[in-house]
C-alpha positions, 0 to 999 in steps of 0.5 A: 816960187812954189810953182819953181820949186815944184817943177825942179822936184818934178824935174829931178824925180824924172831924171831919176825914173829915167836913169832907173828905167835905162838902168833897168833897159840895160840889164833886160838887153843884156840878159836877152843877150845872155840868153840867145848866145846860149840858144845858139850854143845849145844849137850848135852842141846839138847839131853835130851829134844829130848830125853824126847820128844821121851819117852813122845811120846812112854808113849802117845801111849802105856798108852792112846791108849790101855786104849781106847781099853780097855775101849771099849772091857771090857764094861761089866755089871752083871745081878742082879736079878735072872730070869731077862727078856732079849727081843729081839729088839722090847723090848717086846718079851721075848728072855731068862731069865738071872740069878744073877751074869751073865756077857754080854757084853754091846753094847749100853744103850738106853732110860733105856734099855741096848743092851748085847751080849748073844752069838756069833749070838744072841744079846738082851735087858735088862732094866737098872735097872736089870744091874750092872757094879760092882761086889766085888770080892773074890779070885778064891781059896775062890769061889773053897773053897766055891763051895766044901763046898755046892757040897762035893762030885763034882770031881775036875775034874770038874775045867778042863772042864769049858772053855774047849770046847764042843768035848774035855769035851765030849770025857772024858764024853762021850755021854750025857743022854739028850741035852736041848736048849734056844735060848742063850745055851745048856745044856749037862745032865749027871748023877748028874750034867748037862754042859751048852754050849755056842758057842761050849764051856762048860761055867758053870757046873750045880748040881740040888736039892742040900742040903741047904749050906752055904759057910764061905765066904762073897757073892758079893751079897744075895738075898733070891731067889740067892747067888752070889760069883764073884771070878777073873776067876770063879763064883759061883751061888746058887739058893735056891727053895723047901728046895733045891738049884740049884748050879752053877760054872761058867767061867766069 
């Protein structure tokens, strides 16, 4: 009978060790529970900021360094007026003449003067108020149309030629009747029209003693002495003298 009684006793202090013992199970899991899910909350509250710190860090140097470069390497200004005097670095000596519509790059402005690169080798000065960094343009289809209306009988093959360099153009054209130099480019003239050649490359094509013309396109600028037409790619230039004009179609 003792040895009964005992093993209830024991038998209901073990019930009772196990129900404490679940009980105490059940709180740990729930507080481990507890914890991860504010683990994981504090995961995901930290991932967006260090995220959007990352792409914030990402968008700085892509938008704002290359705007500086930009900046720097596309400074550029336009000549104004035709025959405009560019001198050499005693601001006295004169070195070439530019004409409306040219495109240099700017190197400095100093005391109302503007230093311009005008080839690989050969700097110079232009006066600030000859100069414009502002230039309204028309599309490269409207220049083209434009510049087939005042020289109708050009090739379109002249389109290939600009921008390429000087040996390929020359081995289509041959040998040209005459070659004439400034101190900034040649001038290649064959039968009709002459290139002009800056750093082995034809920058603009030439056709003399035209026929009076006026294109149904809106210039970038007028002027009586020359008529300026500023396409994405491509210029036009017409310089009226003697009841003729001189035209121009030029790479920028």
């Amino acid at each position: 009978m003792n040895g009964g009684r005992l093993s209830r006793a024991t038998t209901r202090k073990r019930k009772r060790v196990f129900r404490i013992t679940t009980a105490l199970a059940l709180m740990l899991a729930l507080v481990g529970i507890i914890a991860f899910a504010a683990l994981i909350d504090k995961k995901q509250d930290s991932a967006l900021p260090e995220s959007d710190e990352i792409a914030t860090e990402m968008v700085d140097s892509e938008s704002e360094q290359p705007a500086d470069a930009e900046t720097e390497s596309t400074d550029t200004i336009y000549i104004e007026q035709p025959y405009t005097k560019v001198y050499a670095d005693d601001r006295v000596t004169v070195v070439y003449e530019a004409d409306l519509g040219d495109r240099f790059e700017r190197l400095e402005t100093v005391s109302g003067f503007v230093k311009v690169q005008l080839n690989e080798r050969l700097t110079g000065w232009v006066t600030e108020e000859s100069v414009t960094t502002e230039a309204t343009a028309l599309s490269d289809d409207e220049v083209i149309a434009a510049w087939q209306q005042v020289v109708p009988n050009a090739s379109e093959s002249v389109l290939d030629w600009i921008g390429k360099d000087l040996e390929t153009v020359r081995a289509e054209l041959g040998s040209p009747s005459a070659v004439q130099r400034d101190q900034v480019n040649e001038y290649h003239f064959y039968d009709g029209f002459f290139l002009m050649v800056r750093d082995q490359k034809v920058r603009a094509v030439d056709w003399d003693k035209q026929a009076i013309a006026t294109p149904d396109v809106q210039p970038t600028r007028e002027q009586a002495t020359g008529i300026w037409f500023e396409g994405e790619t491509v210029q036009l230039k017409l310089f009226p003298y003697s009841g003729v004009m001189r035209v121009r179609l030029e790479q920028k």
